[in-house]
N, C-alpha and C positions, 0 to 999 in steps of 0.2 A: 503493500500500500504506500510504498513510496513516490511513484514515479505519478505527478500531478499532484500529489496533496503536495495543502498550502506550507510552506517555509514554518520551523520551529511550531509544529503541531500538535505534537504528540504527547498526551496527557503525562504528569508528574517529572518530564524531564526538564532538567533545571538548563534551558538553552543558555549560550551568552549574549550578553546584550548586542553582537555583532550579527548573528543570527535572529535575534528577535527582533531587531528591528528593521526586514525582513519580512514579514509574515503578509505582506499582502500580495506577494509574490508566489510562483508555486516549484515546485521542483519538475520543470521540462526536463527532458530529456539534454537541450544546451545547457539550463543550468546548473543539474548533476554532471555534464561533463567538466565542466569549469571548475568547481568544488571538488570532483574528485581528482583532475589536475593538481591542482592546487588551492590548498583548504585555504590557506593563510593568505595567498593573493585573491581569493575570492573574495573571503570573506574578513576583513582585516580587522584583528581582535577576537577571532574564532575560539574557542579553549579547545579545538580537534588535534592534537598531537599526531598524526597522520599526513606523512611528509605527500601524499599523492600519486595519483599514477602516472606515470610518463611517456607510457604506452598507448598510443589511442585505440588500440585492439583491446588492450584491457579492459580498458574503458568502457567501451562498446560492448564488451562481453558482461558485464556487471552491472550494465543499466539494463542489459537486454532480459537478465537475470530477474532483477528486480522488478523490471515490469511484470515479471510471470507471477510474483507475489503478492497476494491480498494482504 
């Protein structure tokens, strides 16, 4: 249920402010590739320790993933 729901969504997770403020926005498939690139140029001030992926095949392969997921 990630791929379209809206940005910092997801009940009791304590997002950061760089994420939350955010939320009117949704996770497309461009803006999960951009975050999973890179968390910290995405999203500047993220608390995601998650250096990214650099692969755009990864990439692709893990959005494609997540879409399959409710």
């Amino acid at each position: 249920g990630v791929v379209d729901r809206p940005k910092a969504s997801a009940a009791g997770f304590a997002y950061s402010e760089a994420l939350a403020a955010l939320t009117a926005d949704a996770w497309s498939v461009e803006n999960l590739n951009g975050f999973l690139e890179n968390p910290k140029g995405f999203a500047p001030g993220t608390k995601m320790a998650f250096a990214g992926l650099k692969k755009s095949e990864d990439r692709a392969d893990l959005i494609a993933y997540l879409a399959t997921i409710n």
